[in-house]
Structures are given as C-alpha cells and as structure tokens.
C-alpha positions in Angstrom: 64.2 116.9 99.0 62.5 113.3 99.6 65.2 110.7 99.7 64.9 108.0 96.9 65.3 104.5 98.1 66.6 101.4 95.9 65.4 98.2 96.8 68.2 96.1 98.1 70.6 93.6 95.4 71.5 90.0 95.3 71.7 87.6 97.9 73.1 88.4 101.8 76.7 87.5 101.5 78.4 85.0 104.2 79.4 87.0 107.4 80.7 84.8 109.5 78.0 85.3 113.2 76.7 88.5 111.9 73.0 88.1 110.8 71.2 90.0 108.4 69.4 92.4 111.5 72.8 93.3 112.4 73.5 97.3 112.2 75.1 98.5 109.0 77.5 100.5 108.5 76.6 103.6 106.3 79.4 104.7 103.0 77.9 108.3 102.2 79.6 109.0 98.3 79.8 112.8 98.1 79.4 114.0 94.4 78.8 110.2 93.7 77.7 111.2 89.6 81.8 110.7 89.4 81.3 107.7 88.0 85.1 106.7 87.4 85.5 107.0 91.5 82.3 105.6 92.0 82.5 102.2 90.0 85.8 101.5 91.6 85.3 102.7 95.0 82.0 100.5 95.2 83.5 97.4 93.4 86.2 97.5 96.0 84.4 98.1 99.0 81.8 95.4 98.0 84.8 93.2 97.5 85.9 92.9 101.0 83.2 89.9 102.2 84.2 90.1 105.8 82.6 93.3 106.1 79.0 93.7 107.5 76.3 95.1 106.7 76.7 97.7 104.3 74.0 101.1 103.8 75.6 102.8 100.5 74.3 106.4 100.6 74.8 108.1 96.9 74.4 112.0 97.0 75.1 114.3 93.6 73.3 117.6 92.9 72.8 117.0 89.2 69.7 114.1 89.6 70.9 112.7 86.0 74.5 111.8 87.5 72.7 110.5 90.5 70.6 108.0 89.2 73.4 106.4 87.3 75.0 106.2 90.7 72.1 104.6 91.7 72.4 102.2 88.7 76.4 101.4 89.1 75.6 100.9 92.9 73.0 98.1 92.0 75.0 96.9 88.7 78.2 96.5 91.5 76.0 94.5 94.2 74.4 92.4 92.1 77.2 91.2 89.5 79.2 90.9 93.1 76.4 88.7 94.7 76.5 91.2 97.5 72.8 92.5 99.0 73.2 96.0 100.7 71.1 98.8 101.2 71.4 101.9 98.6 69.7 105.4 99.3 69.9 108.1 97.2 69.1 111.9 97.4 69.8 115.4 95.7 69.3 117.0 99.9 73.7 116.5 101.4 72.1 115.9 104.5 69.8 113.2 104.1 72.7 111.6 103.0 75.0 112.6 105.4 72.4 110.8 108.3 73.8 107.6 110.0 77.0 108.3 108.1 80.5 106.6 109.5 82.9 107.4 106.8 81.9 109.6 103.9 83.7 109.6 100.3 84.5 113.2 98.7 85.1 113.4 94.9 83.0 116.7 94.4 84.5 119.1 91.4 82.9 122.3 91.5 82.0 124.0 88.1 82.7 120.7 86.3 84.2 120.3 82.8 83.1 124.2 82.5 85.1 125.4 84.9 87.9 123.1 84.0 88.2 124.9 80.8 88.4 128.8 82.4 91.2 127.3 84.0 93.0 126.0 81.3 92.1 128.4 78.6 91.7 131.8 80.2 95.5 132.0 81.4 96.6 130.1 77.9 95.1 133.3 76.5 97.5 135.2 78.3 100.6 133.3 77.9 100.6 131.3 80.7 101.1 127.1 79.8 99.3 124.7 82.1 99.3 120.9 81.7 96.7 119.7 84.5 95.8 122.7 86.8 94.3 121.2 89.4 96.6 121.6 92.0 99.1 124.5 91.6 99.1 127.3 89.7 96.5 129.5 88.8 94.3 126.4 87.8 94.7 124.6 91.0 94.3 128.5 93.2 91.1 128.9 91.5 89.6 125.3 91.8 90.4 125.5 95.6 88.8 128.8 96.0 85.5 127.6 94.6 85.5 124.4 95.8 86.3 125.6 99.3 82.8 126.9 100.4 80.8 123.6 99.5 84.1 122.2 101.6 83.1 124.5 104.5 78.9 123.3 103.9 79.7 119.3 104.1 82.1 120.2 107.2 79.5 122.2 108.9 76.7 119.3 107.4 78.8 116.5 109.0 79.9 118.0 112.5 76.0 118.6 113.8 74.9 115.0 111.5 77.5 112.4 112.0 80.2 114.0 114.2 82.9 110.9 114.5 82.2 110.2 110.5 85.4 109.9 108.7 85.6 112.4 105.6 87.7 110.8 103.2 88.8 113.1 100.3 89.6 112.9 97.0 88.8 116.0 95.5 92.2 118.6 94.4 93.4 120.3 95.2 94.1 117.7 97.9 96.6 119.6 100.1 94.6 123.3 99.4 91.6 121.2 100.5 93.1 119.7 103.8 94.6 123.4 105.0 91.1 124.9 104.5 89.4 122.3 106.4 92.0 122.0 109.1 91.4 126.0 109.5 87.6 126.0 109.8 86.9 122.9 111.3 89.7 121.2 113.4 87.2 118.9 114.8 86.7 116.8 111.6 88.3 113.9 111.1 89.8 114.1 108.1 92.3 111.8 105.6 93.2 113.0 101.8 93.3 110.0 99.7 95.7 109.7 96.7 96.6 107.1 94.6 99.6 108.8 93.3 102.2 107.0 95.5 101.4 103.6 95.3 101.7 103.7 90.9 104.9 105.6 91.4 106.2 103.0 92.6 104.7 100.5 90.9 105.6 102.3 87.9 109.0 102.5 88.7 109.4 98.9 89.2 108.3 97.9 85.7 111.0 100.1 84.4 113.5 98.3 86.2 111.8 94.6 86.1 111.3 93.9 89.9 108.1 92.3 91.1 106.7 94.9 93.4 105.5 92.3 95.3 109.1 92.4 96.4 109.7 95.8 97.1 109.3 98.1 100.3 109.1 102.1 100.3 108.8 105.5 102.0 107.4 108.4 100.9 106.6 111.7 102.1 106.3 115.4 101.0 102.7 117.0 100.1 100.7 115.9 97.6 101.6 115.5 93.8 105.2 116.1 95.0 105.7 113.7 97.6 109.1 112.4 97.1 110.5 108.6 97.1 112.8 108.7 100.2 113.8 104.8 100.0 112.6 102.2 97.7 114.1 99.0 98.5 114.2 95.0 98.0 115.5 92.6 100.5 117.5 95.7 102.4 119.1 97.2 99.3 118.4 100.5 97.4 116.8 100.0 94.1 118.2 103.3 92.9 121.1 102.0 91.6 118.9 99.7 89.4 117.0 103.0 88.0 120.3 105.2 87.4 121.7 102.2 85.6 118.1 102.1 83.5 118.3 106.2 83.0 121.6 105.9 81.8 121.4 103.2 79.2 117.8 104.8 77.6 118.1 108.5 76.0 114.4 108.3 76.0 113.8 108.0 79.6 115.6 110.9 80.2 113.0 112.6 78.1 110.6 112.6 80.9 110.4 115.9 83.5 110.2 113.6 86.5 113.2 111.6 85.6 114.8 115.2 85.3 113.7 116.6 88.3 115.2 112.8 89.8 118.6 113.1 88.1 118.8 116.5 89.6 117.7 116.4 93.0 118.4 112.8 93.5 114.6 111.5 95.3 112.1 110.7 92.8 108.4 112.8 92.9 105.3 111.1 93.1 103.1 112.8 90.4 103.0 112.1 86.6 105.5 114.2 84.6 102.3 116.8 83.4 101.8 117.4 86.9 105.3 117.6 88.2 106.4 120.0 85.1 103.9 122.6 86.2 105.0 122.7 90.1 108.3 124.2 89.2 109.4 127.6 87.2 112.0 125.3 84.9 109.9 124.0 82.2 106.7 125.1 80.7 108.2 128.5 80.2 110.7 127.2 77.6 109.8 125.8 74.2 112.8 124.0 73.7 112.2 122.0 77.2 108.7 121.3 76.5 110.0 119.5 73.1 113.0 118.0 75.2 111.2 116.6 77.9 107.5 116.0 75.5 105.2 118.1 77.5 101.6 117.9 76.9 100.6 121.4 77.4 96.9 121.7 78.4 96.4 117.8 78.5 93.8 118.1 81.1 91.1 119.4 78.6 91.3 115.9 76.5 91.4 114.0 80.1 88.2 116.0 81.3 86.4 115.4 77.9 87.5 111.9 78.2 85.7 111.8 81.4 82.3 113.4 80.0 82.5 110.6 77.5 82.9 108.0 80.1 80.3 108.9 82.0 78.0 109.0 78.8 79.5 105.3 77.7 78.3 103.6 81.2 75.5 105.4 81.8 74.2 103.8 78.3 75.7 100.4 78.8 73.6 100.5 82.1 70.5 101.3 80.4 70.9 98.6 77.6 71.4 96.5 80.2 75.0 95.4 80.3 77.4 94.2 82.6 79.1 97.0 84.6 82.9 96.9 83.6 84.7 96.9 86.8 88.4 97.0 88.1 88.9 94.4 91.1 92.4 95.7 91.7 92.0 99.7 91.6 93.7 100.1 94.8 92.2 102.7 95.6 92.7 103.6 99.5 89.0 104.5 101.0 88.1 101.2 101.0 91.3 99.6 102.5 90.8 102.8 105.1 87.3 101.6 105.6 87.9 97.6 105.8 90.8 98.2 108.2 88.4 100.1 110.4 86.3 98.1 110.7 87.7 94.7 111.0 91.0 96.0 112.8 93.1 94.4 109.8 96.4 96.8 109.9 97.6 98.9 106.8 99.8 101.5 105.7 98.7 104.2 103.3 100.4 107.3 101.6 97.7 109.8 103.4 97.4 113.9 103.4 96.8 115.4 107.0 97.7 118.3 108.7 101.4 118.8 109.4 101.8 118.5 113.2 105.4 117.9 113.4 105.6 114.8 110.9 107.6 116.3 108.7 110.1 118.9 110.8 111.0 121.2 108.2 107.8 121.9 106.3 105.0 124.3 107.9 102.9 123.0 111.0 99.2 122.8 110.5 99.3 122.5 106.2 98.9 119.5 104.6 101.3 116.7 104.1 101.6 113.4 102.8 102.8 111.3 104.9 102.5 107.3 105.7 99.6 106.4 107.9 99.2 103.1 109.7 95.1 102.2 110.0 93.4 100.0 112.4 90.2 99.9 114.0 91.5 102.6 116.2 91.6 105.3 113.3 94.5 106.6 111.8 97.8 107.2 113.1 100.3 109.8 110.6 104.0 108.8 111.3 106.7 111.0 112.2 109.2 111.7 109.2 111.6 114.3 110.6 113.3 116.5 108.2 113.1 116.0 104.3 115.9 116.3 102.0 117.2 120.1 102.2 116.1 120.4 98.4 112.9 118.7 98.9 111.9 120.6 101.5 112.7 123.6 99.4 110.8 123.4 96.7 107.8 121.9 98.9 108.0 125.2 100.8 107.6 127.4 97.4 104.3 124.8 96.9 103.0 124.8 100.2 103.3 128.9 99.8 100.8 129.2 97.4 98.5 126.7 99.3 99.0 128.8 102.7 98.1 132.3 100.8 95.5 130.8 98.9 93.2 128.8 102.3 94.6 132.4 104.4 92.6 134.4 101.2 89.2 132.7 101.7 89.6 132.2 105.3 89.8 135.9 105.7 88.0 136.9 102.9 90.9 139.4 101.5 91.6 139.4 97.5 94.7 140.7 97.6 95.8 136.9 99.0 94.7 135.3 95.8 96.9 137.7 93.6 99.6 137.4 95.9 99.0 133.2 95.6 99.5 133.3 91.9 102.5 135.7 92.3 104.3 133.2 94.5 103.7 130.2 92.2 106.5 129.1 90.4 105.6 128.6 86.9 103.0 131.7 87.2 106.0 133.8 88.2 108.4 132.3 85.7 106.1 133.1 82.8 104.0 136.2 83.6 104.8 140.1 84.6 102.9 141.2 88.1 100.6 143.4 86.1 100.0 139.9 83.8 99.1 138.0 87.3 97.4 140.8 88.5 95.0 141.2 85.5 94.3 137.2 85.1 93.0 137.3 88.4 90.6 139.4 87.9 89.5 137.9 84.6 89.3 134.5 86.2 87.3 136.3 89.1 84.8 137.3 86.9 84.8 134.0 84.8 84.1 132.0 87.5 81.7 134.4 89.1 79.6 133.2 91.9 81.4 130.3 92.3 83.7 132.0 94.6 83.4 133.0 98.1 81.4 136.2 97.8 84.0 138.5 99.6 86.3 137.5 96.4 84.3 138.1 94.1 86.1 141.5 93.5 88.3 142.9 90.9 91.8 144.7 91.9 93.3 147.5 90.3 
C-alpha cells in the first residue's frame, strides 16, 4: 500500500553543528494506533533536543488508529516546537525501511480478544485479574501474538538488519523466548515500566525522595523482585516493615503479602502479582482479605477504547494534545543514549545467558542493563533468592511450554502450559484445563498459529 507522507511540523530545533541536511534517524512505531504509548513515547523522544534529525515512521493495520497517529505525531512536534519528518502506512514494511530502532506495542485481537480471555475461563470457574501475562489469558495472547512476532522479525532482518526492536507488547517475557527461538539474530530489548514505579511507589509509602534512593532488581517480568533498595548505603526495608507493621491496611495488599512472606518485594501491581501464584484467587475469603479486583482488566481495556475515542476527538476539534513530559518511559532513554553515548541503566527483559545463574538459560529475564552508544550490555546477577528463583521457575515454565508449543507446532504444549500454571492448576481439574483450551482455541480461531488450531480430546 502507498505510503502516506505528512508534511513536516514547527520550526528546526537547535542542534548544536548538525544542519538541517544532516541524515535522520528513523523511530518506526509498530501498532502506533496505541495511542496511550504513542503520545508518551513521542512527547519523550521529541523532548530530548540534543538529538538529530528525527524521521518518525507510524505503522497500524486499522487506517482509523493510524491517522490519529499521524495527528498526535504532528500535535507532539508542533506544541514541542520540534520539525521532523512523519510517514505513515498500513504496508509493515514500508515502515520498517531506513529503520534504526523500532517501537512494538501491537495487541493482537484487541479489546475482543481481551474479553475471550477474561470471560471464557470466568465461565468455567477460573478468576483472572489482568491476563496478560500468565495464565490462560497471558498463554493465549502469546500464542496469537506470536506469528505477527515471527512476520516483523522476518520484516526487519532482510529491511533494517542492525534496527533495535524495542518491545512493549505482553506477554513481555513469552514474547522475548519466542523471538530468541526463531530469530537469534535480532536485536532485541523488552521494555517495562513496572520497576521503576515500584520503587517509586514504595518510596511514597515510606516518605523518602526517590531522588535519594538506589536499587537492584531482577527476576522476569511482572515478578522481578527488589533485591536492595537503599539510601546513602543503608537498607530501606526496615523503613517499610516499620510502615507494614503500624498500618492494618497495607497489609491488605497481595504484594505486601507475598513481601512479608518471602522477604524481597515483586515488581508488578498486586492484580498482577495475585494471579502468578496458586495462593489467592482461588479463595474468596483472600480475595476480600487482600481486595482483589477480579477481572479488572475488562474496565482497564474499555478505559483504553475510551481514551483513544477522547483524543482522537480533541484532535479533531482542534485542541491541545495532553501530554506527560515525565512518563519515563524507557525507549526513548534507550534511544537518546544511543545515540548521543549519554550512559543509563534500565530494568530490561533479554534472554537469560547466564545473568541470572539459577533461572533457565536462553528465556527471558529482567535484568539491569547499562546503555551507551555501543548498545546494550545485560549485567550479571548470579543466583536469586532460593524462593525467588522458585516461584520464577513455576512462571518461566509456563512461558517455556507455551513458545516450545508454537515453535513446534504441537497442541498438546498449550494444554500442558495451562496445566503447569499456578492459579490454573489451583483452581481447575485436568479435564477443566483440558476442555478451556479447546474452547479458547476455537474462540480465538485463526488468530492462532494454524498447526493449533486443533481441538484435543
């Protein structure tokens, strides 16, 4: 399909030597109608002013969600004072051309799909809070998510072959695995924000700046855990035990429970954490204990489809695009300190080879990640916490069974995924997991790798 070019915005910005004829750099946004990534992601690349020459390159398959792309893309540059050169097109590899780093925040099946997930194995008893990661959900969005995985890997290896692919669709770690197993060639980082507001998060509760604070993290995604958190050389966990103690309400919260009983903090929201683990959602009285929002993700994704519908008209009346200058989000502190050699550490998700010593070698983990204008350089973390590691392994299980079941095309792998999850197990009989399989096969249809799109006895 013919490319659709939008006439540059604003004024050139002040680069220092570099003139306006100076090559750009090329941002390719992958599934770019997300227009929650896309408003930040662009606000904070187009932030940075000692970056180049920017060409933004907006790709969606639905051409509504595109345009409005289009429109935040111009909305950002001009409200910014930035000029730079936005492309658009409904053909992936038009966009892909002249790529260096390109931004993934695809979601296969959209709000649809979301709800198969959520209300298909609700029908059968089985409690989900987010189910995009773990679980049945998160099996079910990897498996159909995985072959457009496989197309922009294949795209990107014969268009832009040293392009960074910089990933934010879940389920992150699922995602990773697959991509390390059919194309080990790409380079690839998973992107999640979920470390940095732990912390952050944390620090409110106890009333430290943190400005003040250092940490170290590291696990697989969504539960990642919070090895040391410190100010000026001390542990800050005394600070939070002495918080937990004194507020009955705090301890109402499943990540404060898992914290009190394992002794490291996780790094995901208490709806995600709750549904990682066998010990919660199966229980009534622990969902009222600990306030459990079963099946929250349906308001969240609505709440997204509303959004999208809220800027798209506040573009089209002409308003000011409402923008977040401090989303922190990480692709465009990965991109700035790429390109300008300005040294950061991030949280990031890459395959496991030997960072962390007692998790599996080649699946993802999360792991800190110093970036420079060399690329990105995962740090070695050595053995987690005996009980972290644990219940990481029972996590990246059902990752390993569920990449292994599309890489090999066998069926049998995605039953025996959902069989190994924790909460799935805790909750359903084997002839229960067996049989929402094979509804959930047939729901999401051909969506799914074609050699899975079988039923089992």
């Amino acid at each position: 399909m013919r490319a659709i070019v939008v006439r540059s915005c604003a004024l050139w910005p002040v680069w220092g030597n570099t003139s306006p004829m100076s090559p750009s750099t090329t941002i390719t946004f992958l599934g770019a109608g997300s227009v929650v990534f896309t408003r930040e992601l662009m606000s904070d690349i187009l932030g940075f002013d000692d970056l180049g020459p920017l060409r933004i390159s907006l790709h969606d398959i639905n051409a509504e969600r595109l345009e409005t792309a289009v429109a935040i893309a111009e909305a950002t540059a001009s409200q910014l004072g930035r000029r730079v050169e936005v492309v658009s097109s409904l053909d992936r590899r038009r966009a892909l051309e002249g790529a260096k780093y390109v931004v993934n925040s695809i979601q296969v099946g959209m709000h649809a799909a979301t709800l198969r997930d959520i209300e298909l194995p609700a029908s059968f008893g089985l409690r989900q809070t987010i189910g995009d990661t773990l679980g049945v959900g998160g099996i079910f969005r990897g498996l159909r998510t995985f072959p457009v995985l496989d197309g922009i890997a294949r795209d990107m290896l014969e268009i832009c072959p040293d392009a960074w692919l910089l990933n934010y669709t879940n389920p992150m770690a699922m995602n990773i695995a697959y991509l390390r197993a059919v194309a080990p060639g790409l380079k690839v980082l998973g992107l999640c924000h979920s470390v940095y507001w732990t912390v952050r998060g944390l620090c409110e509760v106890i009333d430290v700046p943190f400005e003040d604070v250092s940490y170290w993290s590291a696990g697989v995604n969504h539960q990642a855990w919070l090895l040391r958190w410190e100010r000026e050389g001390q542990s800050l966990y005394p600070l939070l035990d002495a918080r937990i103690a004194a507020d009955p309400e705090l301890r109402r919260r499943v990540r404060v429970d898992m914290y009190r009983r394992l002794g490291y903090y996780p790094t995901e929201t208490s709806e995600h954490s709750s549904e990682y683990v066998p010990w919660y959602l199966h229980h009534d009285s622990e969902i009222e204990r600990l306030r459990i929002e079963v099946g929250v993700y349906i308001g969240i994704s609505e709440d997204n489809l509303r959004e999208y519908d809220d800027v798209r008209n506040s573009l089209a009346a002409g308003e000011p695009l409402a923008m977040d200058r401090d989303s922190t989000e990480y692709a465009p502190q990965v991109i700035h300190s790429m390109e300008t050699g300005t040294k950061r550490t991030i949280f990031a998700n890459v395959a496991n080879r030997g960072y962390i010593t007692n998790l599996p070698n080649e699946y993802a983990v999360e792991v800190p990640t110093s970036i420079d204008e060399l690329g990105a350089h995962p740090m070695h973390v050595g053995d987690l916490p005996l009980q972290c590691a644990a219940l990481n392994r029972s996590f990246v299980s059902v990752g390993e069974l569920t990449v292994r079941a599309a890489v090999t095309g066998d069926p049998q792998l995605v039953r025996n995924a959902a069989m190994i999850d924790p909460n799935t197990a805790a909750t359903l009989t084997v002839d229960q997991i067996w049989n929402l399989c094979n509804a959930l096969t047939v729901a999401h249809g051909d969506l799914l790798p074609e050699s899975l799109r079988v039923s089992l006895a």
